[in-house]
C-alpha positions in Angstrom: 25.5 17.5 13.3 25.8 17.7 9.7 21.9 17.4 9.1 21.0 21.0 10.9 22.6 22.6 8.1 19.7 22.6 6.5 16.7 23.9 7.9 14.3 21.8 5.3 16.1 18.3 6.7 15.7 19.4 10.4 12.2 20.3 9.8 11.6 17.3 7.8 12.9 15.3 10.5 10.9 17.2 13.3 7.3 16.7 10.9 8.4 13.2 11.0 9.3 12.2 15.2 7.0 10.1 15.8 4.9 9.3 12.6 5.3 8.3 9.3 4.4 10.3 6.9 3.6 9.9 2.5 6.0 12.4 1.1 3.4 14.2 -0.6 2.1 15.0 3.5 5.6 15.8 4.3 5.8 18.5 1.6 2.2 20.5 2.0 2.7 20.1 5.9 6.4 22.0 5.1 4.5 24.4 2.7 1.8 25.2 5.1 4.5 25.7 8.0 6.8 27.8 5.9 3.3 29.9 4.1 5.0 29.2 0.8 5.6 27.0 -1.8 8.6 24.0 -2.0 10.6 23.8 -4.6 10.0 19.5 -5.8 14.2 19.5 -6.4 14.6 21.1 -3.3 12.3 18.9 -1.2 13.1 15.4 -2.8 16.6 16.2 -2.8 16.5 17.0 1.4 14.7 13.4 1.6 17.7 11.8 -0.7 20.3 13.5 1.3 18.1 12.3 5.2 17.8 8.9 3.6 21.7 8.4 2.6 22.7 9.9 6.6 20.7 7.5 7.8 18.5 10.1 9.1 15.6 8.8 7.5 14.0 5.6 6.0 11.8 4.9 3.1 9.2 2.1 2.3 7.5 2.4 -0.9 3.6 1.7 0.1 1.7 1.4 -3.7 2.6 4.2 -5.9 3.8 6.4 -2.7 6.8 6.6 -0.8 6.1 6.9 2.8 9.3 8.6 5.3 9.8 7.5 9.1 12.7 8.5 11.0 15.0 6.1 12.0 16.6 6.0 15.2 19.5 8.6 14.6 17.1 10.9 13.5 15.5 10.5 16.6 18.0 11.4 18.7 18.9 14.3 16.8 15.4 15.5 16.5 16.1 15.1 20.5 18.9 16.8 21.0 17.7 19.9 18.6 14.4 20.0 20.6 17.0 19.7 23.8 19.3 22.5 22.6 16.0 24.8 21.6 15.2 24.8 25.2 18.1 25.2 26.7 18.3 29.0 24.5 14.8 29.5 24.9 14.5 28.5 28.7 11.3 29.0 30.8 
């Protein structure tokens, strides 16, 4: 699963199971998670790379693009979540 390479596209993917979210949420929600700043290049390219997997799907609402997973981001967001407690267990 090429997209858990990078821990900025799995997290973006895990902000987004379940909700859509305007990238500008995506990116302050990533900032406050990681207590540090996100590069713009860094974070728009992540999106660029979800979108062309197929991980991810964008719809342009006004002047903002707003993110939602699509349904192969789902199931990896799944199986991650799956595999995290399998290693972590009870």
């Amino acid at each position: 699963m090429e997209w858990l390479a990078s821990g900025l596209r799995r997290d973006v993917c895990v902000l987004l199971y379940g909700d859509e979210r305007r990238a500008q949420q995506l990116k302050s929600a990533l900032e406050s998670h990681y207590d540090r700043r996100v590069k713009p290049d860094r974070f728009y390219g992540a999106l660029e790379t979800l979108e062309s997997t197929g991980h991810v799907q964008k719809r342009v609402e006004g002047l903002e693009d707003v993110y939602s997973l699509t349904d192969a981001g789902r199931e990896n967001v799944e199986r991650y979540a799956a595999w995290i407690d399998e290693q972590v267990g009870e």
